[in-house]
Every structure is written in C-alpha cells, then in structure tokens.
N, C-alpha and C positions, 0 to 999 in steps of 0.2 A: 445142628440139624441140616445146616445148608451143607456139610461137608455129606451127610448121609444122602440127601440126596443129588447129591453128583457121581457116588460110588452105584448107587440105585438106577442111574440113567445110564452108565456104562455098562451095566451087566451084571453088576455083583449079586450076589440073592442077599434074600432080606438079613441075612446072619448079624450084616454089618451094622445095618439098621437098628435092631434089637439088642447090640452090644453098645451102641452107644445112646439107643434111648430108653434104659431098662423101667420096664414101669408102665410104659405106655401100648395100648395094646394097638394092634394094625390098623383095626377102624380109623381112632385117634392117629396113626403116624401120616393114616394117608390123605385124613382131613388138614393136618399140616403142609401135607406135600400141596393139596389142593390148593390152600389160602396161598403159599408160598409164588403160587402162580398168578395172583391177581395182584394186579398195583396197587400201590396207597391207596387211591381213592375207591377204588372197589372193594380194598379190606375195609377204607371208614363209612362208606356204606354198607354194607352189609353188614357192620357192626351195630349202626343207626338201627338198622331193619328189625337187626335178634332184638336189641333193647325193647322196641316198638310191638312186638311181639310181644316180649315176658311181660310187657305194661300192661296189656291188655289180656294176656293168660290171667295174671294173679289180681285184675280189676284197677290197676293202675292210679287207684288214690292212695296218697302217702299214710303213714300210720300218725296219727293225732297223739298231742302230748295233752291230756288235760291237768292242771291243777285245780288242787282242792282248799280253799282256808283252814279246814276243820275235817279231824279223819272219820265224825260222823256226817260232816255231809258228803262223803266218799264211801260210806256205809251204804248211807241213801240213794245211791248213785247205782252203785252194785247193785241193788233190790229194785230198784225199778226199771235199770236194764236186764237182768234176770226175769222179770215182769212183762217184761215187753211194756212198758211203760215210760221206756226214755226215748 
C-alpha cells in the first residue's frame, strides 16, 4: 500500500493503485491513504474512538452466558421471557 501511495503522490493515476489493491474500492483506498497520514497515536485514538462508538451503537453491554441445571428449567426460562415475565 505504502509503495501505491508514493507512485499516487508522484503522478501516477489511480491504474496503479487498483492493480495492486484488487478488491478494494477508492472510497476504501483513500480512507487507507488517510489513516496512512496520521501517527500511531492518532491511529490508536481514533481506533479507541470507533470502538467507543460501536459500544454505544449496538448498547454496549456484553452478551450474557446463562446456565441452566435442568432443560426444563431453561423451558421456563424461555416462557416467561417470551412473557415478558423474566
């Protein structure tokens, strides 16, 4: 990627680009060139930041494992949260 964009900042048109990043579309190439520009620490912040984001998109509490002793007390479980009961 670093070799694509040195031939990108000399002049080259995007051909080069596209021939060694197959797959990826320009949006994506140039969000790489983007990040490519900031330092470590501004890429692990900003990486902090998206995380911090999707936490709070998708409600950011982890997904619970419950166990059950007995698969009809996991029957009953089922039925009163379909209930609105649990």
């Amino acid at each position: 990627m670093l070799h694509v964009m040195r031939n990108t900042e000399q002049g080259d048109d995007g051909e080069a680009a596209n021939a060694l990043t197959p797959g990826l579309s320009a949006s994506r190439q140039e969000q790489l060139r983007r990040d490519l520009l900031l330092t470590p620490e501004e890429r692990v912040r900003a990486a902090e930041e998206t995380l911090t984001l999707d936490r709070l998109r998708h409600g950011g509490a982890p997904s619970r494992v419950i166990g059950f002793d007995r698969y009809e007390d996991y029957l009953d479980y089922k039925w009163k949260l379909s209930t609105g009961g649990a």
